[in-house]
N, C-alpha and C positions, 0 to 999 in steps of 0.2 A: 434446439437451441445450442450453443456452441457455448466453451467456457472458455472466461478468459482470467487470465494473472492480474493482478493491481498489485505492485512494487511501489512503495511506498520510499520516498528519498528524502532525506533532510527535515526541515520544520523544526523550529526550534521550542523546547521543553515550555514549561508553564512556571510563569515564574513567580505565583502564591497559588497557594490551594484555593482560591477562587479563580482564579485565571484555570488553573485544572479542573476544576467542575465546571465551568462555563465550554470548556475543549470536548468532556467527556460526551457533554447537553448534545454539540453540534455532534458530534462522532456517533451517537445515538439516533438522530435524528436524521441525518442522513443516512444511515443504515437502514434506518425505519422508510424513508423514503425510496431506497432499492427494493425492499419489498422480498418475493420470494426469489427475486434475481440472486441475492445471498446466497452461496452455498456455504462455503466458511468465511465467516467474520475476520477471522485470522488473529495475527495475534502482533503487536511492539517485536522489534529482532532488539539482539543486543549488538556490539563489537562483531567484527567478521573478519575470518583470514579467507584466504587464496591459496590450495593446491595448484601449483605450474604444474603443467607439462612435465618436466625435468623433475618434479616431487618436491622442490623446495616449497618453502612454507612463506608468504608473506603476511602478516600480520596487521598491515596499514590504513586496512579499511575498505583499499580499493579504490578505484577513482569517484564511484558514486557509491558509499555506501548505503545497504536501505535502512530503512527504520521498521518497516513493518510489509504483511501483506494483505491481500483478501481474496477468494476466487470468486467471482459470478457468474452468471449466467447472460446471454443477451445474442440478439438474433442477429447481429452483425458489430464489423470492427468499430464500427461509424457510433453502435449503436452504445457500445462500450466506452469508445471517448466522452461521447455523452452525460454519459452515465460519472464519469469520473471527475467529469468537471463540477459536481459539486461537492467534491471532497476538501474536508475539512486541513490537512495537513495544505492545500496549498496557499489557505489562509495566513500561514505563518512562513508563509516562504522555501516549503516542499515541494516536490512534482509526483506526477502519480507516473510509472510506466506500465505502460497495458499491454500484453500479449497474449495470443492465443493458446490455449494449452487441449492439448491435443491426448484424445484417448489411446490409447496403444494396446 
């Protein structure tokens, strides 16, 4: 089985503490539904800067910044998308990006 990245992008926060337990419920439950495909759950990112090339520092987020990640496991790319499409962050108007992560 090959692993892949889930880049978690945008989604907007929960805007009472039922609306965040109702987000936690789905985010549980579709994790519950990957199954052992889970390797890390992962975790929320916070703010993100940019090392350039030339060493300067940008601070701005970036053009997409993420929100979170996850790795799993899955027998192809195809299988991965799949897989992604029932995550919860694109409920709220996030996107999942999924890449392949390779052992070294």
């Amino acid at each position: 089985m090959a692993k892949y990245l889930y880049v978690y992008h945008g989604g907007r926060p929960p805007a009472s503490k039922e609306e965040g337990a109702k987000l936690m419920d789905a985010w549980g439950k579709w994790f519950g539904s990957l199954g052992s495909a889970v390797i890390d759950g992962g975790n929320p990112v916070g703010a993100s800067s940019t090392v350039n090339s030339n060493g300067s520092v940008a601070s701005d987020g970036g053009a997409n910044p993420a929100s979170g990640y996850s790795l799993i496991e899955a027998a192809s790319l195809n299988e991965a998308l799949e897989k992604a499409k029932g995550c919860p962050v694109l409920a709220s108007g996030g996107s999942v990006e999924v890449a392949e992560a390779f052992d070294m």
